[in-house]
C-alpha positions as CSV (number, residue, x, y, z in Angstrom):
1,X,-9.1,-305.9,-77.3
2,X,-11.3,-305.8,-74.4
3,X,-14.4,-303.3,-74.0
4,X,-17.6,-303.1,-72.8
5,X,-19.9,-301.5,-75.9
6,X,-22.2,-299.5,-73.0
7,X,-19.0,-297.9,-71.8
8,X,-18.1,-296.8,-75.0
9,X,-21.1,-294.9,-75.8
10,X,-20.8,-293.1,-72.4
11,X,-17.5,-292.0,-72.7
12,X,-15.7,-289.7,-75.5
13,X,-11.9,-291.4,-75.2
14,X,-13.1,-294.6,-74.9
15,X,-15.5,-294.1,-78.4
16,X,-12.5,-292.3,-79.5
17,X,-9.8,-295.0,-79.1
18,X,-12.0,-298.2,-78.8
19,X,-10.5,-299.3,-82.0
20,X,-6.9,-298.5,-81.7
21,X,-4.7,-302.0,-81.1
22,X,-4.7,-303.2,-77.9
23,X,-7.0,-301.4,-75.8
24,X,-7.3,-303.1,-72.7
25,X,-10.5,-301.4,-70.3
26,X,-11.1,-303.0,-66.9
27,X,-14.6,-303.5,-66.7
28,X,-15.2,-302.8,-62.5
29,X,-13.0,-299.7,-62.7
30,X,-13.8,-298.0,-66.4
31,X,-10.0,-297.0,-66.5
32,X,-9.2,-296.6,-70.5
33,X,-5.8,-296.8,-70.8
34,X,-3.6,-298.2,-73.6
35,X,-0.9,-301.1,-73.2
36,X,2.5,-299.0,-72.3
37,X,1.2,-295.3,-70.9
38,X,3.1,-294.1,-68.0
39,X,2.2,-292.1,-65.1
40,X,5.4,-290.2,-64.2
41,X,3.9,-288.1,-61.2
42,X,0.9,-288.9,-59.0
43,X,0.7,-288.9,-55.3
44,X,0.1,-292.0,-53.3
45,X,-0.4,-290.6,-50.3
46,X,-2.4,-287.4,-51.0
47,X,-4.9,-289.7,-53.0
48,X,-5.7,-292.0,-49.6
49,X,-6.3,-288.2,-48.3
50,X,-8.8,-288.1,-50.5
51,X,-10.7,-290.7,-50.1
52,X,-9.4,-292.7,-53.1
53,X,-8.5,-296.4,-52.9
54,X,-5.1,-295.9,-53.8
55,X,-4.4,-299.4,-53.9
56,X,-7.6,-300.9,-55.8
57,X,-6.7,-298.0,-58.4
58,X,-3.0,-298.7,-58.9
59,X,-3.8,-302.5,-59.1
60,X,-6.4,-302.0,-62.0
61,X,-4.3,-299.5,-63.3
62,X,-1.6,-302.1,-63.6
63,X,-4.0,-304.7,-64.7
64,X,-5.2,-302.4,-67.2
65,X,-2.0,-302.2,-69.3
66,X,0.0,-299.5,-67.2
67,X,3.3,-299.5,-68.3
68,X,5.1,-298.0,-65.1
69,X,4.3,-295.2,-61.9
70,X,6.2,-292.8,-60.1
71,X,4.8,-291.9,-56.4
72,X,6.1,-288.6,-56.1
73,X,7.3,-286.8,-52.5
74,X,6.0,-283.6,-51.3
75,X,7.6,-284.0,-47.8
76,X,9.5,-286.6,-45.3
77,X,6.7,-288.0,-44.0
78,X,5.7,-291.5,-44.8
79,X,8.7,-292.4,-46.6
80,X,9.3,-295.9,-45.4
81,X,5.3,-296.6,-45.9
82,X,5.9,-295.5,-49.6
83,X,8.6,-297.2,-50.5
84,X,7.0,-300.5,-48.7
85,X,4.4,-300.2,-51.2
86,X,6.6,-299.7,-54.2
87,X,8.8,-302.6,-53.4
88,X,5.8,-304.9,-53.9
89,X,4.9,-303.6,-57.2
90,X,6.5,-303.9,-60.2
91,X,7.7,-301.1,-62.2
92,X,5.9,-298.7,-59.3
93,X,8.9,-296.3,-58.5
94,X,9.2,-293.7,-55.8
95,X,11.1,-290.3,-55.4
96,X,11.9,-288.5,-51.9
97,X,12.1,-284.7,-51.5
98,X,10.0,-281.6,-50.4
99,X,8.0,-279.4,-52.4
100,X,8.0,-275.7,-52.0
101,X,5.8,-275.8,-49.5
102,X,8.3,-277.1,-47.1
103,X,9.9,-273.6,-46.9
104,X,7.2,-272.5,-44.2
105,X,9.2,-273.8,-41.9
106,X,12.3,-272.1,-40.0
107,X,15.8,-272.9,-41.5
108,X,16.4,-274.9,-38.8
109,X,13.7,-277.2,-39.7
110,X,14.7,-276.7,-43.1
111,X,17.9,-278.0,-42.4
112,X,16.9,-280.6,-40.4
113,X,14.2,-281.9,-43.0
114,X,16.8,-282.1,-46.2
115,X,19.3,-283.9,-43.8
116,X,16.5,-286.7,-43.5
117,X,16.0,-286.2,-47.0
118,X,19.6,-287.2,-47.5
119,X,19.8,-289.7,-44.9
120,X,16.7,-291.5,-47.1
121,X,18.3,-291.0,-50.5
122,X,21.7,-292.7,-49.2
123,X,20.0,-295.9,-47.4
124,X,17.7,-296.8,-50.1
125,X,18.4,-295.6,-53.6
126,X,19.8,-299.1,-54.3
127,X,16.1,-300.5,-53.9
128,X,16.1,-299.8,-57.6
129,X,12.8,-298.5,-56.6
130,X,13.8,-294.8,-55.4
131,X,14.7,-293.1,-59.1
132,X,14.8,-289.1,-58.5
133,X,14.9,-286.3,-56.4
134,X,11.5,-284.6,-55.6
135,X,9.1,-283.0,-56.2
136,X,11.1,-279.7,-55.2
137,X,11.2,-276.0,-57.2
138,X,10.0,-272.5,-56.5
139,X,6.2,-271.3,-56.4
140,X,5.7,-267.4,-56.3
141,X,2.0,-268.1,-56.9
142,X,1.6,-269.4,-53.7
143,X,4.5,-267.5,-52.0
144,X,5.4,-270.1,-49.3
145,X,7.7,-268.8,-46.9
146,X,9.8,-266.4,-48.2
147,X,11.9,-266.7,-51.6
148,X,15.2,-267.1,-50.0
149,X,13.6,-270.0,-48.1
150,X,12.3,-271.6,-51.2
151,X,15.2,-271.2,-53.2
152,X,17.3,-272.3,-50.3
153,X,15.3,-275.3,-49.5
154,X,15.6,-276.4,-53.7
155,X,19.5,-275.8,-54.0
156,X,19.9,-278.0,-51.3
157,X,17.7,-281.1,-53.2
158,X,19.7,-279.5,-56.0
159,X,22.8,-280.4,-54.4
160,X,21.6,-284.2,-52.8
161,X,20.7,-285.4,-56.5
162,X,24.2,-284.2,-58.1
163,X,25.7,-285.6,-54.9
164,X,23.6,-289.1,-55.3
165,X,23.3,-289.1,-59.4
166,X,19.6,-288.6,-59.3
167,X,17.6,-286.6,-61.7
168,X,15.4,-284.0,-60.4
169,X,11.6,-283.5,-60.4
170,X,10.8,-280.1,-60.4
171,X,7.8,-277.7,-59.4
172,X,8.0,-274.6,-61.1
173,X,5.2,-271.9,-60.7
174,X,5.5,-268.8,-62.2
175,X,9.2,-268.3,-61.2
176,X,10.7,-269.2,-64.7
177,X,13.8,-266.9,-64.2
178,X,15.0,-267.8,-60.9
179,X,14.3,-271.9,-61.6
180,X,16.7,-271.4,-64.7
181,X,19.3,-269.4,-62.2
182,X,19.4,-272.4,-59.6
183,X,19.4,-274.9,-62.5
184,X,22.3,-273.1,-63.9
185,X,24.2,-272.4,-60.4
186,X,23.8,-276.3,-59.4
187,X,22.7,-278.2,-62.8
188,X,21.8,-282.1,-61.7
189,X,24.3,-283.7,-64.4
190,X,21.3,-286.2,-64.9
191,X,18.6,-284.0,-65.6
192,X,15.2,-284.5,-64.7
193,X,11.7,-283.5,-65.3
194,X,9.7,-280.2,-65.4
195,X,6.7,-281.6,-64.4
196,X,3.0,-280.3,-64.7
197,X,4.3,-277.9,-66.8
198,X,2.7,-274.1,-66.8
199,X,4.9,-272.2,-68.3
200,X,5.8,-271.4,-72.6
201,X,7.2,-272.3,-75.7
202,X,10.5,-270.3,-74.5
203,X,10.6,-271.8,-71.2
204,X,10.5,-275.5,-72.1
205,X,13.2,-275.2,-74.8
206,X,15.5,-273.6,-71.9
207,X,14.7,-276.3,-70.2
208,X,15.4,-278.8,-73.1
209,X,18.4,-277.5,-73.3
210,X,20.0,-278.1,-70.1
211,X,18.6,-281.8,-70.1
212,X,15.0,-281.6,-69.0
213,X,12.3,-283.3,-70.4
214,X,8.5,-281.8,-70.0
215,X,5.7,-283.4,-68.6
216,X,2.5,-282.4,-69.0
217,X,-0.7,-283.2,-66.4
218,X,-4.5,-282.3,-66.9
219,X,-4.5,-279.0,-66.7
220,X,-3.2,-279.0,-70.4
221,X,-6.6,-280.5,-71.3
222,X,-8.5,-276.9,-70.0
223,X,-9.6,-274.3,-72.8
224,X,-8.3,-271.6,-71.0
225,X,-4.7,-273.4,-71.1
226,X,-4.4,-273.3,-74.9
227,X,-0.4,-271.8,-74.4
228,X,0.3,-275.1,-72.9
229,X,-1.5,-277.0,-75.5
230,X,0.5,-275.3,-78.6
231,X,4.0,-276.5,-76.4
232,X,2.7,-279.8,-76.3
233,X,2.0,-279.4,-80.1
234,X,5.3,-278.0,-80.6
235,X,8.2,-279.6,-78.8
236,X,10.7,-282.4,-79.7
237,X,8.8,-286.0,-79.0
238,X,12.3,-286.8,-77.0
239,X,11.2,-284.0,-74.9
240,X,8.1,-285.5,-73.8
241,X,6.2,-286.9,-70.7
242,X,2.9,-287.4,-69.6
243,X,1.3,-287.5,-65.7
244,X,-1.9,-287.0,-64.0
245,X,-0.7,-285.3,-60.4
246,X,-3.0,-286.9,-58.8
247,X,-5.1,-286.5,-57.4
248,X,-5.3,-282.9,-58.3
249,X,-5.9,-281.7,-62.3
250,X,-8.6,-283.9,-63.5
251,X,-8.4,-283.9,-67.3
252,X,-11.1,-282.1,-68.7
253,X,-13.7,-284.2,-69.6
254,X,-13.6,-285.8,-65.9
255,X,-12.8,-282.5,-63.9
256,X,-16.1,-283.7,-61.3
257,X,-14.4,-285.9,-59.7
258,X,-10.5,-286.4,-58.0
259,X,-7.9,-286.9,-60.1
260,X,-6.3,-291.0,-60.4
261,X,-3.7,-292.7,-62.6
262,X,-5.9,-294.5,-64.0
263,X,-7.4,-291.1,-66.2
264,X,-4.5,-290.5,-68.0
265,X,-5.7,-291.5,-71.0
266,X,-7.4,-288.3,-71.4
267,X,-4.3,-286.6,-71.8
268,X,-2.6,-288.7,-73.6
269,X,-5.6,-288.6,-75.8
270,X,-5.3,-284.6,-76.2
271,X,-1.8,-284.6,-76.7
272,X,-1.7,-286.9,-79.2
273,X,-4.3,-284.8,-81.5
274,X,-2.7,-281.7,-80.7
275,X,0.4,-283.3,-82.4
276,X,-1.2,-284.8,-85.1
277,X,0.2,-288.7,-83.9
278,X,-1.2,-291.8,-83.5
279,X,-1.8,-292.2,-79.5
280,X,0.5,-294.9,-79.9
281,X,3.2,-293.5,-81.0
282,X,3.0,-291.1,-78.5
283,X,3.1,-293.6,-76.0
284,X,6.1,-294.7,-77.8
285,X,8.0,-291.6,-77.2
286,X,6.7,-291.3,-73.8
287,X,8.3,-294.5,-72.7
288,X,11.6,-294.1,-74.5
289,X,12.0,-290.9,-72.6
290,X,10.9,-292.4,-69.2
291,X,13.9,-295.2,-69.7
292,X,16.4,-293.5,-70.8
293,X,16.1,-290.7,-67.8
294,X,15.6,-292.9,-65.1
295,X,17.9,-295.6,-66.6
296,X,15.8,-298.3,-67.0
């Protein structure tokens, strides 16, 4: 075990964990992370946006004792430059789709963006590197477009995973009823992922049920989110997965500054108290899950 004592008395998790097996810190970074914890959704791109040295981050991150990353899609655009960068690191996977945001478009562009979508999916999923469909789902918080839009724009990802045996990440923002209607008009026969998950307890088993796992980001670290805590408490630990979403949803205990892989800990951390388990054997669970969806 690695770690720098004047860290440790500066920073809850890493006072908290500093004497669990393995604990790995990289000194120039401060990223506390355990031997085998996965980020399944962050954004690559998005980060750079922000300022954030993507690269330096996922390096340490890696260095550090990340087990494996998923750069996740929110639109067309720099596709090739993201999958360039995954194919020179190790278990550092990509996804392609468009998030609901994409539906403020005109069909037309609509159609013309999932047909580059597809055209992506077909020429490169045997990389090995491209492993699911998305981010794509419906978001009536933020009403992009119209609902038809949305919900045409996430059939048709619906329909390019089935088509390419892809599992599915999906946004879902307070449209619980109509997610579980599209999921149950064209259900992805290899599942996927609900990911940053902000619904309940009733939500997630549906989910469960038709071969979803849940994954949970910062924002399940907030007070004012204790619904999403108690799911986390409560559901099956073969149901399980963990992300930041960065760079957006800091954990709680870093919420000053952008969101970065390299934080997860912090919910990993919660997640593991709110469910009574060793951290990990949470990280166990977590990377079961993440092989046996993706096919690892």
């Amino acid at each position: 075990m690695v770690l720098r004592a004047k860290h440790a008395q500066s920073d809850p998790l890493l006072t908290a964990v500093a004497s669990a097996p393995g604990l790995i810190m990289q000194e120039s970074s401060r990223l506390p992370l355990l031997p085998g914890m996965i980020d399944s959704h962050f954004h690559y791109p998005e980060m750079k946006k922000k300022g954030i040295d993507a690269e330096k981050i996922i390096k340490e991150c890696f260095d550090s004792g990340m087990e494996a990353m998923v750069d996740v899609s929110i639109n067309v655009s720099n596709y090739e430059t993201r999958l360039k960068f995954a194919l020179k690191n190790k278990n550092y996977f990509i996804s392609a789709g468009i998030s609901p945001w994409g539906a403020n478009d005109p069909i037309e562009e609509i159609e013309k963006t999932t047909a580059i979508l597809e055209t992506h999916v077909s020429e490169t999923k045997n990389t090995k590197k491209l492993i699911a469909v998305g981010e794509t789902g419906l978001d009536w918080h933020w009403n992009h477009g119209t609902p038809e839009k949305q919900i045409l724009l996430f059939e048709k990802q619906l329909e390019i995973a089935q088509k390419f045996d892809l599992p599915v990440i999906i946004h879902n923002r307070e449209a619980d009823k109509e997610v579980i209607s599209s999921l149950k008009k064209k259900t992805p026969s290899r599942g996927g992922i609900i990911h940053c998950f902000s619904s309940d307890y009733n939500f997630a088993s549906s989910c469960i049920d038709m071969g979803f796992l849940i994954s949970f980001a910062g924002n399940v670290t907030y007070p004012k989110c204790a619904v999403l805590a108690e799911v986390a408490k409560k559901i099956p630990a073969s149901s399980i997965l963990i992300e930041t979403d960065a760079p957006y949803l800091s954990p709680q205990e870093k919420r000053a500054v952008p969101n970065n892989p390299g934080l997860i800990g912090y919910t990993y951390k919660f997640i593991a108290e709110q469910r009574g388990e060793d951290i990990n054997t949470l990280i166990l669970s977590v990377k079961e899950n993440f092989i046996r969806l993706f096919g690892l």
